[in-house]
C-alpha positions as CSV (number, residue, x, y, z in Angstrom):
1,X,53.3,1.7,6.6
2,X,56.6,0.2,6.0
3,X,56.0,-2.4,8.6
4,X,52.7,-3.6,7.1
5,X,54.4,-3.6,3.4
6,X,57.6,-6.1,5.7
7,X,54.6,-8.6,6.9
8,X,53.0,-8.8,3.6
9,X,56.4,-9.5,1.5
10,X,56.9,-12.1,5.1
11,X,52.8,-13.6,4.3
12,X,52.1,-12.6,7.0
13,X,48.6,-10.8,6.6
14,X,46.8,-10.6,10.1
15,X,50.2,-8.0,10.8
16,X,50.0,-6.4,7.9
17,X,46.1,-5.8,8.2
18,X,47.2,-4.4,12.2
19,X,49.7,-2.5,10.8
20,X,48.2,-0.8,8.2
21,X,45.3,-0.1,10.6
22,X,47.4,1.5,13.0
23,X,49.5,3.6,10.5
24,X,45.7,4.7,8.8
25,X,44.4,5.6,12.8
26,X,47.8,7.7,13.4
27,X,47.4,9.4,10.3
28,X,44.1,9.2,8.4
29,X,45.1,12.1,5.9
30,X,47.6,9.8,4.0
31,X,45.8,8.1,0.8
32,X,48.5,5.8,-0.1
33,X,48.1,4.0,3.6
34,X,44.3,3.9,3.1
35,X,45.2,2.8,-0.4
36,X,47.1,-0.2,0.7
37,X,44.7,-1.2,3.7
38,X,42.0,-0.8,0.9
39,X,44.1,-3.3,-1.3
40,X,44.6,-6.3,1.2
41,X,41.0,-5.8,2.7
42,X,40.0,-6.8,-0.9
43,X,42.3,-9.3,-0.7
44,X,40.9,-10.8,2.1
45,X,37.3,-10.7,1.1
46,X,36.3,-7.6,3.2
47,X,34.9,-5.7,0.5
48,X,33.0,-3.2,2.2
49,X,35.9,-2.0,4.4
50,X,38.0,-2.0,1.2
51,X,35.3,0.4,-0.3
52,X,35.1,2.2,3.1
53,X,38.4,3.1,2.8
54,X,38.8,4.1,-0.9
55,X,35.4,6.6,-0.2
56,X,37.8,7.7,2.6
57,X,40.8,8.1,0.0
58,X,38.0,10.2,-2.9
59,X,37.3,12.6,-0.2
60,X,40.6,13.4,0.6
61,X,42.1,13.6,-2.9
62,X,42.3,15.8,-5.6
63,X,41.2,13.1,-8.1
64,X,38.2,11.3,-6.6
65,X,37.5,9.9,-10.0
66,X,40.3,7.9,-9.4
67,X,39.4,6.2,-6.3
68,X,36.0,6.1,-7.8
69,X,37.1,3.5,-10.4
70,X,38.9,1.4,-8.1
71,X,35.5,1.0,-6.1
72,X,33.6,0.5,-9.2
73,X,36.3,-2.4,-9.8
74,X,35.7,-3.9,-6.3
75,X,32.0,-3.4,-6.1
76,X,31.5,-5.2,-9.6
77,X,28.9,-2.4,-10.5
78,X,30.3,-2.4,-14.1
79,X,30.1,0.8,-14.1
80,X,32.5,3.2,-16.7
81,X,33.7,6.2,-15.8
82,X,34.7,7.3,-19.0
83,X,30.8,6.9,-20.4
84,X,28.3,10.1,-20.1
């Protein structure tokens, strides 16, 4: 993960985006990589892989909610997760 955080602060996305892959693939438990390859994904436009990955992150966390909101953010649905 460090190495795709080093390409990013360098611009240098395309690496970042392998990195980040590759340090999700070698360990698909950790949330904060699938957090980060969810966050430039968005940046980049791929929205459904960004939302791929957060789903990913709900399931394995003990607060899906909170990866819930950051899809409802990405996804536009305007959705509140705070209303009944």
């Amino acid at each position: 993960m460090r190495n795709g955080e080093a390409f990013l602060a360098a611009r240098q996305t395309d690496a970042a985006l392998e990195a980040f892959e590759r340090a999700c693939a070698s360990d698909p438990g950790n949330i904060d990589v699938r957090a980060r390859l969810a966050k430039l994904l968005h940046r980049l436009g791929r929205d459904a892989e960004a939302i791929a990955q957060l789903r990913a992150a709900a399931r394995l966390s003990d607060d899906p909610a909170r990866w819930m909101r950051r899809i409802d953010r990405i996804a536009g649905w305007g959705l509140d997760a705070r209303r009944p």
